[in-house]
N, C-alpha and C positions, 0 to 999 in steps of 0.2 A: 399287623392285621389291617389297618391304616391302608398302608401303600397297597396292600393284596387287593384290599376294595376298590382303590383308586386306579389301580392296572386292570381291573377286571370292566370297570369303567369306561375307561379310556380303551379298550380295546374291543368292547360293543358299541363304541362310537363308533367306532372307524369301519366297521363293517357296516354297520347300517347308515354310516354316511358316502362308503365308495360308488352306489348307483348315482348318489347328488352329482357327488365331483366331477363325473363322468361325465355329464350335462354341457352341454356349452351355453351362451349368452342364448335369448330367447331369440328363435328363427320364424317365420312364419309357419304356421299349420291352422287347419281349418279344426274346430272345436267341436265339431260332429263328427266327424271321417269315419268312414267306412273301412279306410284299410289305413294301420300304420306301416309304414316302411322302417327298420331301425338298423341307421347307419353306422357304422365305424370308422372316423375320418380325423387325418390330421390335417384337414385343409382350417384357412381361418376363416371367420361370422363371415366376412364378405361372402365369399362362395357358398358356405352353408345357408347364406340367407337367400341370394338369389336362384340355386337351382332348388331351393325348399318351394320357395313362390312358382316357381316355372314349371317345376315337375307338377304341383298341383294345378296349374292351368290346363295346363296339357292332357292331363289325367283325367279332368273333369271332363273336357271338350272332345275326348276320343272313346271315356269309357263312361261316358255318363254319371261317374260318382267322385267321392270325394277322398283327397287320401292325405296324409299326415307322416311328414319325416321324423322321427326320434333321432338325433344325433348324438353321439357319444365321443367323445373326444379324448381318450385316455393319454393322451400324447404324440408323439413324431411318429411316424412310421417300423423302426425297430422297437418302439415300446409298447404298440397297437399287434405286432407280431408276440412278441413276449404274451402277451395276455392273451393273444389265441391261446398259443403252443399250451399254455395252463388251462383254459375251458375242454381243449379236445384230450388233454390227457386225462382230468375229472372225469371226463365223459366216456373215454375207455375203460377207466380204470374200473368204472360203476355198472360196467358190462353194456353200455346204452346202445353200442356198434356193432351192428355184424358183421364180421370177414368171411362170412360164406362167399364173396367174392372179393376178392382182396385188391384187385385191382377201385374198387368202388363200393367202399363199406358203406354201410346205411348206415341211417336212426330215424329213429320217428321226428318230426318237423318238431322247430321249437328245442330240441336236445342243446342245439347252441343259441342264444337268446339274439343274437345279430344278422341282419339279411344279409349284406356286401359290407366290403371294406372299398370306400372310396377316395383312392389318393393315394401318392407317393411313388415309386420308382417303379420299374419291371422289376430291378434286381431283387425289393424286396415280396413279389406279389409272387414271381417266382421260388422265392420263399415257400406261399404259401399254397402252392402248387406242389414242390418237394415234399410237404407236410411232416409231423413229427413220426418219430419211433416211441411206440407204446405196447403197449402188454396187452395181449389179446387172447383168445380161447385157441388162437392157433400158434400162441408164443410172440416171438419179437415179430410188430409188422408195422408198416407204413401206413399213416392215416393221410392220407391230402388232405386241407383244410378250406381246399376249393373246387367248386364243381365247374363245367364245360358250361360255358352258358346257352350253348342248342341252338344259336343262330344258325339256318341256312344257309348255305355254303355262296347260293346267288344272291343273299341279301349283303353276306359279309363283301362280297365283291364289289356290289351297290355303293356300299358306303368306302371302303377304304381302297379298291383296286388294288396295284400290287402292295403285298403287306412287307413295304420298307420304307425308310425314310434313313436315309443313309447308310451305314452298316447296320442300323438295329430295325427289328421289326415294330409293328404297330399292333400287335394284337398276338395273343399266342396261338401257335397254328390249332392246339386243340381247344380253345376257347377257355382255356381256365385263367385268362386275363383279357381284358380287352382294352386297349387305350382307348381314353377321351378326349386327352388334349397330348401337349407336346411340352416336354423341357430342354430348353437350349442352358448349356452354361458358357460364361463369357467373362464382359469386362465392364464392370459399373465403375464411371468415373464423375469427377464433379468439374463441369464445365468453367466454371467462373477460376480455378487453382490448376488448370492445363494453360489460360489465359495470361496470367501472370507468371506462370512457368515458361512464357514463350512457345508450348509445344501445340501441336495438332491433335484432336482427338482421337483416342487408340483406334486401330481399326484391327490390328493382330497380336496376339500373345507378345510377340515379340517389341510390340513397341515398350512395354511394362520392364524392358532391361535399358531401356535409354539412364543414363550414370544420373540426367540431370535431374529421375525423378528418385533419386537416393533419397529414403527418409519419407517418402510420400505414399508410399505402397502400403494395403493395407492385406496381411491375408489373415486367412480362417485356420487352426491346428489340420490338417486333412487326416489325422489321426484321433479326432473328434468332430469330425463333419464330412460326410459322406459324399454330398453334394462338392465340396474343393477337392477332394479325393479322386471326385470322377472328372473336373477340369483339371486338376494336375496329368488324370491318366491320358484325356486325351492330348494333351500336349506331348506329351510321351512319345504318345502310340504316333501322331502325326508326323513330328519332327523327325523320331528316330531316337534308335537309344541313344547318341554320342550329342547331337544338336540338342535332344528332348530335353536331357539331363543338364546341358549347358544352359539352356533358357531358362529354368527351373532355380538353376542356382542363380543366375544372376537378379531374377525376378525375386528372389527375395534376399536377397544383397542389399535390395533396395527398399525393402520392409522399413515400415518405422514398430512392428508388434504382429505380433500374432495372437488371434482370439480363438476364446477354444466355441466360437457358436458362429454358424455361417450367416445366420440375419443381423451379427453387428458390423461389417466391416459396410453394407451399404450404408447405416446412418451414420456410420464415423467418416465415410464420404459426403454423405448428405449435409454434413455438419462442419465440415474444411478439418477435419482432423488429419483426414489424407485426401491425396489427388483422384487417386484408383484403386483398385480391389479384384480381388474375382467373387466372381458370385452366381451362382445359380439364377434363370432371366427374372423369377416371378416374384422375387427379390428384390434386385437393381430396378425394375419397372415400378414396383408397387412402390417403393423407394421416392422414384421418380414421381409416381404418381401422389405419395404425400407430401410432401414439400411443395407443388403448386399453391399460385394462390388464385384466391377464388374467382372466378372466371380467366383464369391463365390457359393458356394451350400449353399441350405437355410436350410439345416441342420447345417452348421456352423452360422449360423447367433447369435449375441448376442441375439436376441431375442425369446423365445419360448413361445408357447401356448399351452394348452391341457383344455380339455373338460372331467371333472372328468369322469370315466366312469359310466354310471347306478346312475349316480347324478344329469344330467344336461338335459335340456328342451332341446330339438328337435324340429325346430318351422318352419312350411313353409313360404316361402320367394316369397310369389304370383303375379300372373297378375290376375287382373280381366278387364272386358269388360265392357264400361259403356254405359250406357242407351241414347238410342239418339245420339251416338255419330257419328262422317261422314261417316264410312267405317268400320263396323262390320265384315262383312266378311273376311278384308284384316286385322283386328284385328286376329279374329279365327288363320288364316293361322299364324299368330304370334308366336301366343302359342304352335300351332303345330310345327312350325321351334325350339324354344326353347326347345323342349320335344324329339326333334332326337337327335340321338347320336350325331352325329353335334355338336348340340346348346349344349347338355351338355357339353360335353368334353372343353366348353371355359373357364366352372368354374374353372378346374384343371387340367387340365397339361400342361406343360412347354408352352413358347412360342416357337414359329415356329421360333423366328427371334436368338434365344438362341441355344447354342450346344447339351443343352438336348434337345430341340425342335425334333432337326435331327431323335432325333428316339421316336418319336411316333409311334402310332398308324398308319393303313392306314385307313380312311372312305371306305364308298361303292362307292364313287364317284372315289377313286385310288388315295384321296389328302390326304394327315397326317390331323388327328383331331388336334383339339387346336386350340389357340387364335392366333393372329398375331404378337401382341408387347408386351402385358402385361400379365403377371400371375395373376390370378385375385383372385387364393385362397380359392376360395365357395365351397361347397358341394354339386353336384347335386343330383338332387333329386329321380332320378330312381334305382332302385337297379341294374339293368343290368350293368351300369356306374364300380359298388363295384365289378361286378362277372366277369367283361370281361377285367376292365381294371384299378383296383387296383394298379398293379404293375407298371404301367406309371404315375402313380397321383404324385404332389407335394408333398400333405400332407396324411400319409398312417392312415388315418382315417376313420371309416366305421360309420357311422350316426347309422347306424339298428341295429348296436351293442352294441352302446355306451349310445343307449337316454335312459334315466328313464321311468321307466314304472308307475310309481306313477300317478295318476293321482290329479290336483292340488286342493290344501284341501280349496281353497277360502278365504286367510287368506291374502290376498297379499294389501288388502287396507288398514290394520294393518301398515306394513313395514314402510312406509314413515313418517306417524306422530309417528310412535314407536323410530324408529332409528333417527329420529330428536329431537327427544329428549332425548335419554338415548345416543347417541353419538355424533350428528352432531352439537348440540348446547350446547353441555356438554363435549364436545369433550378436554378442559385443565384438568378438572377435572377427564373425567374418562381414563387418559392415568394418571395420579397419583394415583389412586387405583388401578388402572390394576398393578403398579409398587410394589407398595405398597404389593399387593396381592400377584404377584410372588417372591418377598424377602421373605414372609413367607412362601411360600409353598417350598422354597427352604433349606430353616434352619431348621435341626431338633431338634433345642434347642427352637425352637418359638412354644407358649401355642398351644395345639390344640382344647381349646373352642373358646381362642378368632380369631384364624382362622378358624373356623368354624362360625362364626358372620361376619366375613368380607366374605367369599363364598357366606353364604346370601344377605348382604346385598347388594355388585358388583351382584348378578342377580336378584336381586328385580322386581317385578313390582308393578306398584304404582294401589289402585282402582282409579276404575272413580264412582264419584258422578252422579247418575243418577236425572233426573227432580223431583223423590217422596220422594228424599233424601237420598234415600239407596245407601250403596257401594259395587260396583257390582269390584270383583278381575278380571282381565284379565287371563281368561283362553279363551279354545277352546269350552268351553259347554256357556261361557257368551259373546264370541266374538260379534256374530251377534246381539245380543242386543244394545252392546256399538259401534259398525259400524253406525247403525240406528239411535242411540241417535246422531252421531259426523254430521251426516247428516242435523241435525235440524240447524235453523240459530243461526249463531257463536259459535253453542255448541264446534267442531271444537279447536276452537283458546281458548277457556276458558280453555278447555282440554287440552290444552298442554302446557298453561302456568306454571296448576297443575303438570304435570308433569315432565316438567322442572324442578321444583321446587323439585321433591320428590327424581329426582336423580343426584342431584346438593348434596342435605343433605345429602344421602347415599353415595354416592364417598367423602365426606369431613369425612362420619364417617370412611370409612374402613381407610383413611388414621391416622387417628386420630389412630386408633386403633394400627394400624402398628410403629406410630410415637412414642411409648415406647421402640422400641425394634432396631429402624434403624431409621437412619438420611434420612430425608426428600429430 
């Protein structure tokens, strides 16, 4: 009876404490406001706090009142989708939606309690564009869980001209996302342990396979990090499947670990734990930008990032507007504050409260651009931003210049059970052939058949046994077969025990091979 009272307890807690939790650290908001705004965001306080203060300036000085962000921060991005997907299915299921047009179900405002979702990928905002499957009065239908945000077609022109920034676009053509800023992913490394390595700072994916930084490399699982997933894909997609896949293995040849969360490998850099890393930019920056010290410029900072040029994914960083949510309107005006010079200028440059601050920019209002307290490091997303005001930015980086133009070869659901097995769980083994391999590529008294047998066999790929029993080799012309096949139930996990297995043998042989000619 005891325990029943104490479950019954503890489980009226936890309901009436998940709107707390949801809260983030206190932002600014005016204590009168006429309108609140209520966000959904996985960004962190930093940007929560400065576009809270900015939007309300702006707000004030254009509509004469006063407004109030509510932020909600239920976690990263696919866990801010997961909690839709369960309010809009509630809210079908309670009959709140009409499919008398199916294409754009209604509900009365306020049916979902959140104005926009701000932050995080296209892929996922796309998400919420595709919307869920739910039970309707006309049967199985499709809810979107985002509305078109109604801009004018000569405003959208206004602010972003053509809608690309290297193979990806900057906004969805039918407005059910619209970027604000930009994510580059790349290469955070720690200047002062490239120094004492003797090397040059990375400038390409490829410097990260140099033998000498064996044991300095730090990467993220990209089968737990979304962000390493989409810089392993675009290595991929750039190099090529034969090169892509070679640079890949050797970059983490040179691993000293892999972490299953993409914001530890910049402070195990920040910290000399390793040399280098990949990392998503706002990461490696922000990175960069906390280890300064106080009054340092972040050009001295131990820490640096860069974004290979013409190698690296360029990816919008969106607001979208969700369906039924209380106040659309005062969303819209959101996205619009965010898209002025204003709202951009908060992603990069100095703060106001900083001596570089002092000379910014002026706005059109006669007030210097910029944030208040925090540097925040992003990339916005307008080109006007790169042409007016480059020369005031933190980081002297141009997105339009920099992103690859590749567009992605679809090979990226490979990555994870590939590199989990031929490194992440092979990871003792194949840093002793990796060893192994560069002793002999180093002596030119070492055979060059049998290092030519050890080349092969360090880049092997193993077949996969298909269901009619045939062995289909892993290329680019049999990918999408063996994707479909890993798709069937547990084909998956059979699949990778084989393959575990085939590059377990082959890292034992190259060293076997090596092991006549060098000590182990």
């Amino acid at each position: 009876m005891l325990a029943s009272r104490l479950a019954i307890f503890v489980s009226l807690a936890l309901i009436l404490g998940v709107p707390f939790f949801l809260r983030p650290p206190s932002a600014p908001a005016t204590t009168e406001a006429t309108a609140t705004l209520v966000v959904v965001t996985p960004h962190v306080p930093q940007i929560r706090y400065e576009f809270a203060r900015g939007f309300s300036r702006w707000y004030a000085r254009w509509y004469g009142a006063s407004v109030a962000i509510d932020y909600r921060v239920p976690g990263g991005t696919s866990e801010i989708v997961k909690m839709l997907e369960a309010q809009y299915h509630a809210a079908a299921r309670t009959g709140r939606f009409d499919f008398a047009d199916p294409i754009n179900p209604t509900a009365p405002a306020g049916t979902i309690p959140f104005d926009l979702v701000f932050g995080g990928g296209s892929y996922d905002h796309g998400r919420l564009k595709t919307g869920v499957k739910v039970a309707s009065s006309l049967g199985s239908s499709t809810l979107p869980m985002s509305i078109p945000a109604g801009f004018e077609r000569a405003q959208m022109d206004r602010w972003f001209g053509e809608n690309a920034v290297g193979a990806q676009v900057l906004y969805d053509p039918g407005q059910y996302w619209v970027g604000v800023a930009l994510s580059g992913f790349g290469i955070v490394y720690n200047t002062v342990e490239y120094a004492r390595l003797g090397l040059p700072p990375p400038q390409t994916f490829e410097d990260l396979t140099d033998p000498r930084l064996a044991g300095w490399v730090i990467l993220a699982d990209p089968r737990q990090s979304g962000s390493v997933a989409t810089t392993l894909d675009s290595i991929l997609s750039n190099y090529g499947w034969e090169k892509g896949w070679r640079v890949i293995r050797e970059v983490c040849a040179n691993s000293r670990t892999f972490s299953n969360s993409s914001p530890k490998p910049p402070i195990d850099v920040s910290q000399g734990e390793a040399a280098a890393g990949l990392a998503i930019d706002f990461y490696g920056r922000g990175q960069s930008q906390a280890v300064l010290l106080p009054g340092q410029d972040p050009s001295e900072s131990r820490v640096g990032y860069v974004d290979p040029k013409g190698a690296t994914y360029i990816d919008a960083d969106p607001i979208s507007i969700l369906r039924a949510g209380p106040n659309p309107e005062l969303a819209k005006r959101f996205i619009e504050y965010c898209l002025t010079e204003e709202g951009q200028a908060l992603w990069q440059l100095p703060a106001l409260a900083s001596v570089r601050g002092r000379g910014n920019p002026v706005g059109e209002d006669g007030e210097r651009l910029g944030p208040e307290q925090y540097e925040l490091r992003r990339m916005p997303v307008r080109r006007v931003m790169y042409e007016k005001y480059l020369g005031a930015m933190i980081d002297q980086a141009n997105p339009f210049e920099i992103a690859s133009k590749t567009t992605p070869a679809g090979w990226r659901s490979g990555i994870g059970v590939m590199m989990g097995a031929f490194a992440i769980d092979t990871a003792h083994d194949q840093r002793r052939a990796w060893r192994a391999l560069n002793e002999a590529r180093a002596s030119a008294r070492f055979p060059r058949e049998v290092l030519g047998e050890m080349e092969r066999l360090f880049y092997a790929f193993p077949e996969t046994v298909m269901p009619d029993g045939s062995a289909v080799a892993f290329t680019p012309e049999n990918f999408r077969a063996i994707r479909e096949y890993w798709r069937e139930p547990g084909a998956q996990a059979v699949c990778e025990v084989a393959y575990t297995g085939f590059f377990t043998t082959s890292y034992r042989r190259v060293v076997e091979l090596g092991s006549g000619y060098f000590a182990d």
